[in-house]
N, CA, C and O atoms as a Tinker XYZ file with bonds, in Angstrom:
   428  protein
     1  N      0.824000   -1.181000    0.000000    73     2
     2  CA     0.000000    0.000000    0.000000    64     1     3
     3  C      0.877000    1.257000    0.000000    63     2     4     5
     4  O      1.894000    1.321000    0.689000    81     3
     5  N      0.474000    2.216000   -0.760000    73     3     6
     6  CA     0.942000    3.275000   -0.819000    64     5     7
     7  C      1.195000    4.468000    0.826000    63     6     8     9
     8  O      2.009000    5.370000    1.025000    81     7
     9  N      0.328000    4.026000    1.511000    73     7    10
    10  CA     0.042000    4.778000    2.794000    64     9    11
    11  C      1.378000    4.911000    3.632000    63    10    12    13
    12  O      1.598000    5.929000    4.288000    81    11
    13  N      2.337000    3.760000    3.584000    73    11    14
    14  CA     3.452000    4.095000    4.208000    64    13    15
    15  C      4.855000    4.688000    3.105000    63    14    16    17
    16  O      6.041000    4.898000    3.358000    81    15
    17  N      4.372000    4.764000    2.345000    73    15    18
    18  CA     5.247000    5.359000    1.083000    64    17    19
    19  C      5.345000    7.175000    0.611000    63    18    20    21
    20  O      4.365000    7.886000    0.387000    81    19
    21  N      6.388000    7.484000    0.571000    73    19    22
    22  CA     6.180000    9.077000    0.303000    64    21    23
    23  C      6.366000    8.716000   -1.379000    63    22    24    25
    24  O      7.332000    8.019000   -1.688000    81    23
    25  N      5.337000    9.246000   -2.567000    73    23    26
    26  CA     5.239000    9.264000   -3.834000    64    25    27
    27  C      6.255000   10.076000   -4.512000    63    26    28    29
    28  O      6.400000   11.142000   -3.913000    81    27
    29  N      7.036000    9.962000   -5.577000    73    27    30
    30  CA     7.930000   10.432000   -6.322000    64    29    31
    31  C      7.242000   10.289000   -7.540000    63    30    32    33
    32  O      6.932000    9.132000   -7.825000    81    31
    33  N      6.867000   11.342000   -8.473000    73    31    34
    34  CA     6.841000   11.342000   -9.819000    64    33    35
    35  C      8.061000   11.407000  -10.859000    63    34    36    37
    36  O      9.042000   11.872000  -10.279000    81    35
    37  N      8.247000   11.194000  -11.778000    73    35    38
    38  CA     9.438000   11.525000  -12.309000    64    37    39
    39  C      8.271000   12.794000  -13.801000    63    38    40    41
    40  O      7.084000   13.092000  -13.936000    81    39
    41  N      9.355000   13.054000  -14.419000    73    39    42
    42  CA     9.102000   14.144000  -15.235000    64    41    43
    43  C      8.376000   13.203000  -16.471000    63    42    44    45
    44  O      7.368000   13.455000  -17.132000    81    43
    45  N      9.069000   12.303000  -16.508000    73    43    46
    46  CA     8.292000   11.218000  -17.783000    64    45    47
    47  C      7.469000   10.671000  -17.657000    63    46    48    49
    48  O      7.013000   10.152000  -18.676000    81    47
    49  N      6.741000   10.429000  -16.326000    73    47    50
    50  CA     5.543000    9.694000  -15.737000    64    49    51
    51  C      4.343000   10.394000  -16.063000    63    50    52    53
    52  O      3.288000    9.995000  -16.557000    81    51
    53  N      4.909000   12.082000  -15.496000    73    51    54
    54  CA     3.901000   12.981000  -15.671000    64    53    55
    55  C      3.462000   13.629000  -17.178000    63    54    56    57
    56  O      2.424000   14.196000  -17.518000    81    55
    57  N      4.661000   13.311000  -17.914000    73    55    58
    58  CA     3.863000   13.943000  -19.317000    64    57    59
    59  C      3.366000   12.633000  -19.833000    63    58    60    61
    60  O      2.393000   12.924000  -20.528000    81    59
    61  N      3.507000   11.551000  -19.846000    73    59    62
    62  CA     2.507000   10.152000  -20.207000    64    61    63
    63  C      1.319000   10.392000  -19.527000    63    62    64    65
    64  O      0.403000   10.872000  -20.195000    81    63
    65  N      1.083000   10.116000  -18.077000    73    63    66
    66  CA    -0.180000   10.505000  -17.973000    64    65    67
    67  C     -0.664000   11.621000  -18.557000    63    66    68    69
    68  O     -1.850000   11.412000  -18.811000    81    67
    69  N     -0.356000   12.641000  -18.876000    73    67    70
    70  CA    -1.301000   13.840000  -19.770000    64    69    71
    71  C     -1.585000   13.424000  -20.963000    63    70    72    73
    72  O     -2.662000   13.651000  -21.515000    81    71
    73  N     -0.281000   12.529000  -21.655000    73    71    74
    74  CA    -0.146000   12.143000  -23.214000    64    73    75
    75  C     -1.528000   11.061000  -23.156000    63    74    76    77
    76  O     -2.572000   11.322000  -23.753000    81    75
    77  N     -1.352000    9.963000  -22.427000    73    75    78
    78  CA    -2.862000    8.612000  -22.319000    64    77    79
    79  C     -3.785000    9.354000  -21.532000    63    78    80    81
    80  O     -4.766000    8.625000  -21.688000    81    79
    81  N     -4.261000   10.460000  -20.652000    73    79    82
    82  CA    -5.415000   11.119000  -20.039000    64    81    83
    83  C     -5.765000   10.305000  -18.471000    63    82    84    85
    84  O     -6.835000   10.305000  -17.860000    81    83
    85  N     -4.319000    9.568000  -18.055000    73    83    86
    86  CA    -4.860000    9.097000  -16.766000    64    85    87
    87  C     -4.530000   10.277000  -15.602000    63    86    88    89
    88  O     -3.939000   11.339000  -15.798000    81    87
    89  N     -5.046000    9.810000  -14.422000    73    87    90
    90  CA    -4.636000   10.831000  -13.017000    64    89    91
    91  C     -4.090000   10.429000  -12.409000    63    90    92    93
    92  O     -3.767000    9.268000  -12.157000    81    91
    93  N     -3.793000   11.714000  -11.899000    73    91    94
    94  CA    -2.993000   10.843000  -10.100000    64    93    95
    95  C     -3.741000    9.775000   -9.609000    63    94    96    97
    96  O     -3.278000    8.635000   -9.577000    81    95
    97  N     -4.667000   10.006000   -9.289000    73    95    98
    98  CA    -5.784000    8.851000   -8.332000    64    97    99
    99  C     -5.415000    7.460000   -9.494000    63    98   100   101
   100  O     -4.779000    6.470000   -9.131000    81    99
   101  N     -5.802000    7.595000  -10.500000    73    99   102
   102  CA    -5.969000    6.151000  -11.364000    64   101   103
   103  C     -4.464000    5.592000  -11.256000    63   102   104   105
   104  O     -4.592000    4.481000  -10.742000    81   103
   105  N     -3.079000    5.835000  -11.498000    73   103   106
   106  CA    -2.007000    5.710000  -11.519000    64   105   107
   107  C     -2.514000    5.114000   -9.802000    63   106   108   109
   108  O     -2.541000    3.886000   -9.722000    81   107
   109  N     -2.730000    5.549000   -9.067000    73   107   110
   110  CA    -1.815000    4.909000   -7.518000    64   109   111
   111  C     -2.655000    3.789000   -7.603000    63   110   112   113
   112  O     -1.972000    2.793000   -7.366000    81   111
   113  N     -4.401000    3.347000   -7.944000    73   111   114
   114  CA    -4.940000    2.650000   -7.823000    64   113   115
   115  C     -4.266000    1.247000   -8.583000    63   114   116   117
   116  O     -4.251000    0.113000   -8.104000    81   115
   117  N     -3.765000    1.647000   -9.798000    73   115   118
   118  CA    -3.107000    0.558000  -10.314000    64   117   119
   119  C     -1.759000    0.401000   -9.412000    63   118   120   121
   120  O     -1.584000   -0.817000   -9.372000    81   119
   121  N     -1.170000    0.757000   -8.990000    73   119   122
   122  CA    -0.058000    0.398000   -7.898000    64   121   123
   123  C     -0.532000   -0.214000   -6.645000    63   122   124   125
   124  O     -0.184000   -1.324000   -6.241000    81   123
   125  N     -1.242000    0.481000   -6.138000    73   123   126
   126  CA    -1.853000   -0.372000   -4.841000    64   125   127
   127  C     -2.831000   -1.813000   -4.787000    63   126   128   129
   128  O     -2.998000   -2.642000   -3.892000    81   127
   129  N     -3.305000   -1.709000   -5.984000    73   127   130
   130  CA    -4.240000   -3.074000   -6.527000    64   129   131
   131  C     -3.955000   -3.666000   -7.885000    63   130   132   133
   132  O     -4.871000   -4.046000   -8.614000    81   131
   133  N     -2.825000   -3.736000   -8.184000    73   131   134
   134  CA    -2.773000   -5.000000   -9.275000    64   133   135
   135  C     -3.005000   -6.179000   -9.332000    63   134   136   137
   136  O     -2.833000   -7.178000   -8.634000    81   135
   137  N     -3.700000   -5.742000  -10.893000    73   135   138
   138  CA    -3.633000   -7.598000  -11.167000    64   137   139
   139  C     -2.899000   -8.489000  -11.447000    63   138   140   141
   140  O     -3.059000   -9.650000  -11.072000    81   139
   141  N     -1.462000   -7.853000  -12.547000    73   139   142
   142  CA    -0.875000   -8.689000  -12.190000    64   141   143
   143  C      0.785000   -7.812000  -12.107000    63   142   144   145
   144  O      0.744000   -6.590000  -12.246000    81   143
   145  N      2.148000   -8.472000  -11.888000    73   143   146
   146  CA     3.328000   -7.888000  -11.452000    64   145   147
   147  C      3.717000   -8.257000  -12.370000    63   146   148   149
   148  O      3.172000   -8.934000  -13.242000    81   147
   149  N      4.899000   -7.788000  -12.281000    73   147   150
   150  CA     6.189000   -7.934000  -13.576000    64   149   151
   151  C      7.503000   -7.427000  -13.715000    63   150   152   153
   152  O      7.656000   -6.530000  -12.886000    81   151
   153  N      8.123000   -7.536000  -14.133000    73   151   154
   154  CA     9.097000   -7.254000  -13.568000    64   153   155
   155  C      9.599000   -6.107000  -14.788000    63   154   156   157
   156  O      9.404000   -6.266000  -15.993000    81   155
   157  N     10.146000   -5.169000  -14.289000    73   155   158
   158  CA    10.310000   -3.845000  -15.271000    64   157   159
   159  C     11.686000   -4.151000  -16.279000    63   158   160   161
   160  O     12.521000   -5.052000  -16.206000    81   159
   161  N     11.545000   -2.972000  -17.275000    73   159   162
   162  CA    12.516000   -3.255000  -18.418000    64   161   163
   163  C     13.558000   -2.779000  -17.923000    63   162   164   165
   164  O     14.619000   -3.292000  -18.278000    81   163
   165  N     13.587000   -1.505000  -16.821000    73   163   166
   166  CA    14.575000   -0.951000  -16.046000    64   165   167
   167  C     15.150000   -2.105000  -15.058000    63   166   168   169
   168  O     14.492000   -3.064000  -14.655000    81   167
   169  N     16.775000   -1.770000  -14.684000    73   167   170
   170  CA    17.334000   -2.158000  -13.610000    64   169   171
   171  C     16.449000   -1.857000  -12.161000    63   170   172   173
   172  O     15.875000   -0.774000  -12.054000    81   171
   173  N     16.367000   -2.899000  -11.022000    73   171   174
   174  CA    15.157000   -2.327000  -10.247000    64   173   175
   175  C     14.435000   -2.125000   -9.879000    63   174   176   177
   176  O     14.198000   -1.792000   -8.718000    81   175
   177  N     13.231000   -2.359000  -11.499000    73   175   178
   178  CA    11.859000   -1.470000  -11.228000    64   177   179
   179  C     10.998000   -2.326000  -11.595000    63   178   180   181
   180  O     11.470000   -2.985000  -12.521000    81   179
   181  N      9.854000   -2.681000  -11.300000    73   179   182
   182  CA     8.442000   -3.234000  -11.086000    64   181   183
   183  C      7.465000   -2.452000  -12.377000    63   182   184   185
   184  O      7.497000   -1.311000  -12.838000    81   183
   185  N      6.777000   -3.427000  -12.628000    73   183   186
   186  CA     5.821000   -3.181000  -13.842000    64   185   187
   187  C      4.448000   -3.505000  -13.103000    63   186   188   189
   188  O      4.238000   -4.681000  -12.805000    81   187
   189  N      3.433000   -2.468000  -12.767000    73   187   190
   190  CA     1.921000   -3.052000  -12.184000    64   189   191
   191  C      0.889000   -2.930000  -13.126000    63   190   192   193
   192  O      0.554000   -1.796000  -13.467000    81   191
   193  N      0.264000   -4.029000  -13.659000    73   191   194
   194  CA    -1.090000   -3.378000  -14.545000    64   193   195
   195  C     -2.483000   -3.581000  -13.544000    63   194   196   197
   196  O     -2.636000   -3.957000  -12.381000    81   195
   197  N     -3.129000   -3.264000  -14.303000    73   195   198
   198  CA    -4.863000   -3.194000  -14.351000    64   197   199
   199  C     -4.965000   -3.288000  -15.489000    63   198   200   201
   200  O     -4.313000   -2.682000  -16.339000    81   199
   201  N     -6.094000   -4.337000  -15.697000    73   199   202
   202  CA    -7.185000   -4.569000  -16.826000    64   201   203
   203  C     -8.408000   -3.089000  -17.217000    63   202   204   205
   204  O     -9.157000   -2.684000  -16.328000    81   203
   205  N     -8.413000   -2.588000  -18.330000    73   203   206
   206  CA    -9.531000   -1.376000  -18.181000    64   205   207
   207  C    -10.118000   -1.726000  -19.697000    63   206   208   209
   208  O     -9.541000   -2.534000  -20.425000    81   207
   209  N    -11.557000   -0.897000  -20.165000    73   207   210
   210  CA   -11.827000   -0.860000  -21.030000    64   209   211
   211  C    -13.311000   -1.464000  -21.547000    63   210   212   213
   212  O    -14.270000   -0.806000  -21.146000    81   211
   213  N    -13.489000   -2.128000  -22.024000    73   211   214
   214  CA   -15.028000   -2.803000  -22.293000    64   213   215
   215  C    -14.464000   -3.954000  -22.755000    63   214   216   217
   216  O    -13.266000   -3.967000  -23.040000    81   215
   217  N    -15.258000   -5.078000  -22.892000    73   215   218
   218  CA   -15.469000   -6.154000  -23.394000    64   217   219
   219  C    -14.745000   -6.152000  -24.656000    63   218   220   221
   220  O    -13.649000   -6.609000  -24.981000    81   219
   221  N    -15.811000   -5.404000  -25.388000    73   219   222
   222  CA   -15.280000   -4.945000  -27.295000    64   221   223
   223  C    -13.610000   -4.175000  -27.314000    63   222   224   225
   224  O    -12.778000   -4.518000  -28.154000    81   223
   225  N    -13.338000   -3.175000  -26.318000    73   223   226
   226  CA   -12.461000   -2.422000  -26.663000    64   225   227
   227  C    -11.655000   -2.853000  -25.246000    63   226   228   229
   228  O    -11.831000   -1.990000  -24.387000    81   227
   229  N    -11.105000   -3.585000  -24.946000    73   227   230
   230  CA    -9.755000   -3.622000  -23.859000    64   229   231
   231  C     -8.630000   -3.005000  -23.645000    63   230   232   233
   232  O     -7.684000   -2.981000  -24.432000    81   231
   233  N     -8.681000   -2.471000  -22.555000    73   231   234
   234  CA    -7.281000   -1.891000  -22.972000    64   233   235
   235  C     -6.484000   -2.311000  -21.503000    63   234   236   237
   236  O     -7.096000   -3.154000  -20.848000    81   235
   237  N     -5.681000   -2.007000  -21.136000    73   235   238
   238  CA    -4.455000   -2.027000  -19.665000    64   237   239
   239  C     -3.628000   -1.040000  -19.334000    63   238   240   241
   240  O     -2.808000   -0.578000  -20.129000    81   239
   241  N     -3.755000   -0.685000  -18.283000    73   239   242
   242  CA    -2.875000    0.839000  -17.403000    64   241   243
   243  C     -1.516000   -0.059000  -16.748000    63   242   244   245
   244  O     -1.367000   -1.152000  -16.202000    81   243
   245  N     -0.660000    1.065000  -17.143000    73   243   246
   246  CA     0.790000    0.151000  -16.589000    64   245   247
   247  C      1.225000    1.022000  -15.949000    63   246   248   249
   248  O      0.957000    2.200000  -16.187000    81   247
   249  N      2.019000    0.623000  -14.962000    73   247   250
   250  CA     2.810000    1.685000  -14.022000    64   249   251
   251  C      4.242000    1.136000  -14.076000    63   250   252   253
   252  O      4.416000   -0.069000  -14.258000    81   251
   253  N      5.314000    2.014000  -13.918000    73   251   254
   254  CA     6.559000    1.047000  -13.787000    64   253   255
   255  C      6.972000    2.044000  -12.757000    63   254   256   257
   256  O      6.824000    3.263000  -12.840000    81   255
   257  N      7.620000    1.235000  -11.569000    73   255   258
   258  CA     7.561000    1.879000  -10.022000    64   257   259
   259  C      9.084000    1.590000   -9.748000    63   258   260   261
   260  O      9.608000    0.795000  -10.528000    81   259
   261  N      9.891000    2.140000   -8.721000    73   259   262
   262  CA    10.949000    1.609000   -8.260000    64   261   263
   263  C     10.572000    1.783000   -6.634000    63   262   264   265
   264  O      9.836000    2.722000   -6.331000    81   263
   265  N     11.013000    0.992000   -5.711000    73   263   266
   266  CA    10.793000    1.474000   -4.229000    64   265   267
   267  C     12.190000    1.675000   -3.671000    63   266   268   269
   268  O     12.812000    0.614000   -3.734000    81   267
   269  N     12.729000    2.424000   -3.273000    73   267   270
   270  CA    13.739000    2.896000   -2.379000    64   269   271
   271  C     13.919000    3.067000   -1.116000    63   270   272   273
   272  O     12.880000    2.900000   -0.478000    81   271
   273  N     14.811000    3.331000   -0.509000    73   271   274
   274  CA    14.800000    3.708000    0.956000    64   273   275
   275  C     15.780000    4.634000    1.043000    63   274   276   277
   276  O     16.989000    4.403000    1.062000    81   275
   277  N     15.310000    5.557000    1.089000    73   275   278
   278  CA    15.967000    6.683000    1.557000    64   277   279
   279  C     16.236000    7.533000    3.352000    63   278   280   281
   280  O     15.339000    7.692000    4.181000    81   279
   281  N     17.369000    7.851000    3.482000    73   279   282
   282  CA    17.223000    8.215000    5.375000    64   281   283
   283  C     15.936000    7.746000    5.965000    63   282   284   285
   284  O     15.079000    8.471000    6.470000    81   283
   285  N     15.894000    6.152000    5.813000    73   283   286
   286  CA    15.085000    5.784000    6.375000    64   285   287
   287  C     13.673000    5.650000    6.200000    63   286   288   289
   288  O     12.890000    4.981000    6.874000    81   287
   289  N     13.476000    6.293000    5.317000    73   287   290
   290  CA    11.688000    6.595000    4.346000    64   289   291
   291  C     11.507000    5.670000    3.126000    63   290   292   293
   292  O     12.375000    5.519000    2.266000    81   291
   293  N     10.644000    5.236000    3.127000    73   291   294
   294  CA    10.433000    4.075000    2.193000    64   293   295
   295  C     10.183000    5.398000    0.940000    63   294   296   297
   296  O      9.809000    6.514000    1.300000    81   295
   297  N     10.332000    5.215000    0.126000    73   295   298
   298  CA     9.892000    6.172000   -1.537000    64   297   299
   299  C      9.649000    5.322000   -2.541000    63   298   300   301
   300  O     10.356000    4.354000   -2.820000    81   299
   301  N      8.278000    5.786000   -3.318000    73   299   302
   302  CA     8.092000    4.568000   -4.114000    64   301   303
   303  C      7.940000    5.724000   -5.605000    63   302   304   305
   304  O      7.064000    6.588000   -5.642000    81   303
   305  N      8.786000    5.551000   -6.547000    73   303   306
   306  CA     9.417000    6.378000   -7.528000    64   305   307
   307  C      8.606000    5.956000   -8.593000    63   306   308   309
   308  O      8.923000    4.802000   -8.880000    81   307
   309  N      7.717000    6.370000   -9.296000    73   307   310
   310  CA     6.770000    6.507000  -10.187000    64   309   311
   311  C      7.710000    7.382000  -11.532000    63   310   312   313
   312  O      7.892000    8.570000  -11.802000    81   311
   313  N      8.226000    5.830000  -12.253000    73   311   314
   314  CA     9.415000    6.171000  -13.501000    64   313   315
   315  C      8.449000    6.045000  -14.492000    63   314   316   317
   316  O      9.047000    6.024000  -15.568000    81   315
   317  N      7.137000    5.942000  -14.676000    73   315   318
   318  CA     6.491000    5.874000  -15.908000    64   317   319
   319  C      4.873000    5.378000  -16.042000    63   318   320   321
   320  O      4.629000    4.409000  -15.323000    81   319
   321  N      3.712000    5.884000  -16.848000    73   319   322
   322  CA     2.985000    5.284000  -16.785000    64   321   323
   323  C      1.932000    5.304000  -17.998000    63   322   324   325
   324  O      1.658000    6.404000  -18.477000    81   323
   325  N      1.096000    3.715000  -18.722000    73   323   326
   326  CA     0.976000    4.251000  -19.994000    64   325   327
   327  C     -0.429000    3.355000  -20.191000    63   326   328   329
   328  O     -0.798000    2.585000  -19.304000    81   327
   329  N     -1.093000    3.510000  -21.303000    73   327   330
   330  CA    -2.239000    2.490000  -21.540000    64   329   331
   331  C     -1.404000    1.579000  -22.667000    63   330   332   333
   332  O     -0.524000    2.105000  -23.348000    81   331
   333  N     -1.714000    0.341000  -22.788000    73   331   334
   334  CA    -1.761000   -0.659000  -23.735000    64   333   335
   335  C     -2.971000   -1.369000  -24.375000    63   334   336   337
   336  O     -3.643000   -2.191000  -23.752000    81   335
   337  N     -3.226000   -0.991000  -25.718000    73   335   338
   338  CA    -4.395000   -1.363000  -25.889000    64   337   339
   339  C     -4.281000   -2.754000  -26.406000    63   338   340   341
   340  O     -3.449000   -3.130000  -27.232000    81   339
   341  N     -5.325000   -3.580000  -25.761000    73   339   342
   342  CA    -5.562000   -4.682000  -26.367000    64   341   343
   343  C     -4.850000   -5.367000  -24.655000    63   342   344   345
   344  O     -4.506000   -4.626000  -23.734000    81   343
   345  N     -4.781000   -6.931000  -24.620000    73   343   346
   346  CA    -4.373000   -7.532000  -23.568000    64   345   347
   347  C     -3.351000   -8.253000  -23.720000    63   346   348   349
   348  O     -3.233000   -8.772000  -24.830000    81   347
   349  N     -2.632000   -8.440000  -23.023000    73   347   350
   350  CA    -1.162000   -8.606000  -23.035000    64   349   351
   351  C     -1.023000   -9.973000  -22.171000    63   350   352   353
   352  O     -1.491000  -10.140000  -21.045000    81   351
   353  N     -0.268000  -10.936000  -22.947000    73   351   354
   354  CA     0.156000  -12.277000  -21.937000    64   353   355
   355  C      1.022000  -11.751000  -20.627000    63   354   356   357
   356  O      1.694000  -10.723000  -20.539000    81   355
   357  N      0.754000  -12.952000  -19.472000    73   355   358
   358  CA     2.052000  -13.040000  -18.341000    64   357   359
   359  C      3.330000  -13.015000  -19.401000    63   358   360   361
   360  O      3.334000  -13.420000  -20.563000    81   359
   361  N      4.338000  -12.457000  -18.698000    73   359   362
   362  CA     5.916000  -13.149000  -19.249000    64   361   363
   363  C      5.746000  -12.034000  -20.613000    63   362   364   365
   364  O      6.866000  -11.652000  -20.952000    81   363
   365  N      5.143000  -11.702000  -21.079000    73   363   366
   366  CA     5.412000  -11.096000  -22.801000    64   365   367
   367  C      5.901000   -9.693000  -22.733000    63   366   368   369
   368  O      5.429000   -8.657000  -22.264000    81   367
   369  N      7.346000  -10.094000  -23.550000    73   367   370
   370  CA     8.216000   -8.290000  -23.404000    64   369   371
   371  C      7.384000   -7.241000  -23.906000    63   370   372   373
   372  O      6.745000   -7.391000  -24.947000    81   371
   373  N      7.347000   -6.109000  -23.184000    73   371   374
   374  CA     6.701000   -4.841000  -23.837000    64   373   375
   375  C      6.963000   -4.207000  -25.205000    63   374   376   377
   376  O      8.021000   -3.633000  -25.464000    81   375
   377  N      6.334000   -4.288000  -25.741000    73   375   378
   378  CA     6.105000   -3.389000  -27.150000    64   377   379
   379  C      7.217000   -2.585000  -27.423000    63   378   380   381
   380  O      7.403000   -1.688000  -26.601000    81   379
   381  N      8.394000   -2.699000  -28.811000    73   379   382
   382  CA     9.583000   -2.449000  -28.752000    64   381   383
   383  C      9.682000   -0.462000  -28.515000    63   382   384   385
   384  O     10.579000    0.252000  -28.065000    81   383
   385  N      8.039000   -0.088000  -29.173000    73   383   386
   386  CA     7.656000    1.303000  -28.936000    64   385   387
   387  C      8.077000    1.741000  -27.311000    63   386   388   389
   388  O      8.556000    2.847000  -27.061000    81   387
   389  N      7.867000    0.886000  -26.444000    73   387   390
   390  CA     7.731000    1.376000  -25.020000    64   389   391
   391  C      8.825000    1.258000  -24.680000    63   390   392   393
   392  O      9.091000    2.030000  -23.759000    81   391
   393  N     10.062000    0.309000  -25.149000    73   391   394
   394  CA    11.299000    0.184000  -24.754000    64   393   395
   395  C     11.809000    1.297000  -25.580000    63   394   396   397
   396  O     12.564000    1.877000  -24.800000    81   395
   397  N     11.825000    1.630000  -26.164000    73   395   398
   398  CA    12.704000    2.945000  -27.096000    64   397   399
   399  C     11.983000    4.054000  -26.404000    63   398   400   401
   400  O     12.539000    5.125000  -26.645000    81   399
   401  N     10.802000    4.191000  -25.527000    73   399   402
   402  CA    10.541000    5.536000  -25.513000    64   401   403
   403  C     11.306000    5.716000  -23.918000    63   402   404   405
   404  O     11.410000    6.851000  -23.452000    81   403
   405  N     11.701000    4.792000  -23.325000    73   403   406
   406  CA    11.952000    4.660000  -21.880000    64   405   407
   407  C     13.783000    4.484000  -22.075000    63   406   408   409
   408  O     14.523000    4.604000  -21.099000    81   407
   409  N     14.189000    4.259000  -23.147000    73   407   410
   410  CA    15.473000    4.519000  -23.374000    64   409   411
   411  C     15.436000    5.665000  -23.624000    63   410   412   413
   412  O     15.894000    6.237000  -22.635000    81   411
   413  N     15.005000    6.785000  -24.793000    73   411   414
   414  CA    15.041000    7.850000  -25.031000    64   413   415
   415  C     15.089000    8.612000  -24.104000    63   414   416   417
   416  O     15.961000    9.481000  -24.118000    81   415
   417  N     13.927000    8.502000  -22.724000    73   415   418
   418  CA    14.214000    8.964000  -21.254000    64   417   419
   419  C     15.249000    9.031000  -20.307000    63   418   420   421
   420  O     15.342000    9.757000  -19.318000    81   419
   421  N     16.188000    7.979000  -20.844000    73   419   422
   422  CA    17.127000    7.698000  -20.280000    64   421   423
   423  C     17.108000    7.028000  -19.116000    63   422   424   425
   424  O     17.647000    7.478000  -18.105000    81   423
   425  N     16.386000    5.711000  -19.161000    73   423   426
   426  CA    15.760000    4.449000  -18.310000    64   425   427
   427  C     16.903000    3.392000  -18.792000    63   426   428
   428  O     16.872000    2.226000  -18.399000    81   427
């Protein structure tokens, strides 16, 4: 749960959510309640989705998180966050689009 965690955005997290139209609130909900984990393309970092969308049109909210400890404070570092449309297997590497845009970031 997020409750004992102080939140870190990074600068690339925040212009994706404006770029896909999610919020603060929707981003933590997929962190605090995923369905499923994964392990991130970064050194480190955690991949959380949620399932969203309709029946006909599916889509999935991803978060890619790092948790730290800093002087003692847990920090949970919010390096990115994006929709994927359509549904995605366990185990299946992310879309070579999402790895080049998270290199370009310098991830």
């Amino acid at each position: 749960m997020l409750d004992q965690r102080k939140l870190v955005w990074t600068t690339h997290a925040t212009m994706k959510m404006r770029f896909y139209g999610l919020s603060e609130y929707r981003v933590k909900r997929v962190i605090n309640y995923p369905k499923r984990t994964e392990k991130g393309i970064a050194e480190g970092t955690i991949a959380v989705m949620q399932p969203s969308g309709s029946a006909k049109h599916p889509y999935e909210i991803w978060a890619m998180i790092k948790d730290e400890i800093r002087s003692g404070n847990r920090i949970c570092k919010i390096i990115s966050a994006w929709k994927y449309p359509g549904v995605t297997r366990p185990g299946e590497p992310l879309p070579k689009e999402i790895i080049a845009e998270m290199k370009e970031a310098g991830f």
